[in-house]
C-alpha positions, 0 to 999 in steps of 0.5 A: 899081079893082085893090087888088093888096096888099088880102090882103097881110097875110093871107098870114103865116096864109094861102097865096095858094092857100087866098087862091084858095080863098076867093075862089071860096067861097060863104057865106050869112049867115042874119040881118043884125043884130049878129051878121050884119052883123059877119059879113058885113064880116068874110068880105068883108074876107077874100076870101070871093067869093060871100055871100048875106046874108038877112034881111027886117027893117029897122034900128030905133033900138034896133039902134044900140048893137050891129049894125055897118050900123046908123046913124042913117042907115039907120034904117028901111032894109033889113038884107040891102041895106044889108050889099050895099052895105056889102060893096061899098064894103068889097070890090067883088070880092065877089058879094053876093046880098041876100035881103030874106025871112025863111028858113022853112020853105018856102024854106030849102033854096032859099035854103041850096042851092049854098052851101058854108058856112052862118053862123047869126046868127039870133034866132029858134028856129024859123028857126034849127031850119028853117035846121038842117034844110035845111043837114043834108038839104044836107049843108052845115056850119053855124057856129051862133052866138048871143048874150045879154047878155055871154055868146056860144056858138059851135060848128061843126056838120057833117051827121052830128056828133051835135051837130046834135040837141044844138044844135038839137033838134026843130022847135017852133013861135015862139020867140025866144032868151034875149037877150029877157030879157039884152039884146045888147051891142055887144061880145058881138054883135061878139066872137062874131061874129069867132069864127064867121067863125074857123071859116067860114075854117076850114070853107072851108081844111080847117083843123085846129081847128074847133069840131065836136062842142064848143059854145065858151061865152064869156063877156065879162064874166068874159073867159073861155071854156070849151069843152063836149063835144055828143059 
């Protein structure tokens, strides 16, 4: 079925070349929980052409107040499959390989490989470090958010900033991040997530603007956001 106007109002913001752009782009999503999920239909919506989405977890009751694909439908199904088939009702031009594993050690840089931008929507710290690791020694730039009650970070990270070692560190063993303690609502998972998929579109067009080198701290109950320089 052919949509010819589905981009019609992108093209005050964007050209149909950087449209054209778009299209041929490849972008995993790493994790399809609340930030993923919202992640994942944003980048269709837009036109990115090729995304592979990765997560081995299925939906539980307790991800209905925030993760976009999660309803009481899908309760007990798989993440990675249900943004596939979300993705395909969304955007059926759009290339999606969903991936039912959880990214370690062993295989992230198989599963990073051949992509041109990397969106981190995990909850887990040593995920998270093993994604950063394959990404840099990929040469593949990261747009790292994460989430903890009302307050979200973003930033983008290309292979040799400095704020690479700031945002990730070193590789530790475990770990889960802070939203344990603060919980994850509805608003932070999906507001945030929109400020990832800012930067991915502007990683993919070349645009002036990212967030390189500085970590964006938003914080939604105070409704301001206060940039940090990692330089």
């Amino acid at each position: 079925m052919d949509f010819p106007n589905r981009y019609k109002r992108n093209f005050e913001s964007i050209s149909e070349a950087e449209q054209a752009t778009l299209a041929s782009a490849h972008v995993v999503v790493v994790g399809c929980g609340g930030l993923g999920g919202a992640v994942s239909e944003m980048l269709a919506r837009a036109g990115v052409g090729h995304i592979r989405v990765i997560d081995a977890d299925v939906f539980e009751e307790s991800n209905l107040n925030r993760q976009l694909m999660a309803t009481e439908v899908t309760l007990g199904k798989s993440k990675a499959q249900a943004a596939k088939e979300c993705i395909a009702q969304v955007n059926s031009e759009v290339e999606v390989d969903a991936c039912e594993v959880f990214l370690d050690e062993n295989n992230a840089a198989q599963l990073l490989e051949g992509m041109d931008c990397v969106v981190d929507c995990l909850d887990s710290v040593e995920s998270r470090l093993w994604m950063a690791h394959a990404a840099l020694h990929l040469g593949i730039p990261v747009v790292h958010g994460a989430i903890a009650g009302w307050f979200g970070q973003v930033c983008t990270v290309v292979p040799g900033d400095p704020s690479f070692a700031t945002i990730y560190g070193a590789i530790e063993e475990g770990g889960e991040g802070v939203q344990k303690q603060l919980g994850n609502l509805v608003q932070t998972a999906w507001g945030t997530a929109s400020f990832q998929v800012a930067e991915v579109l502007k990683v993919l067009l070349g645009r002036d603007g990212m967030l390189r080198n500085r970590l964006l701290m938003i914080d939604f109950l105070s409704g301001s956001a206060e940039s940090i320089d990692l330089a």
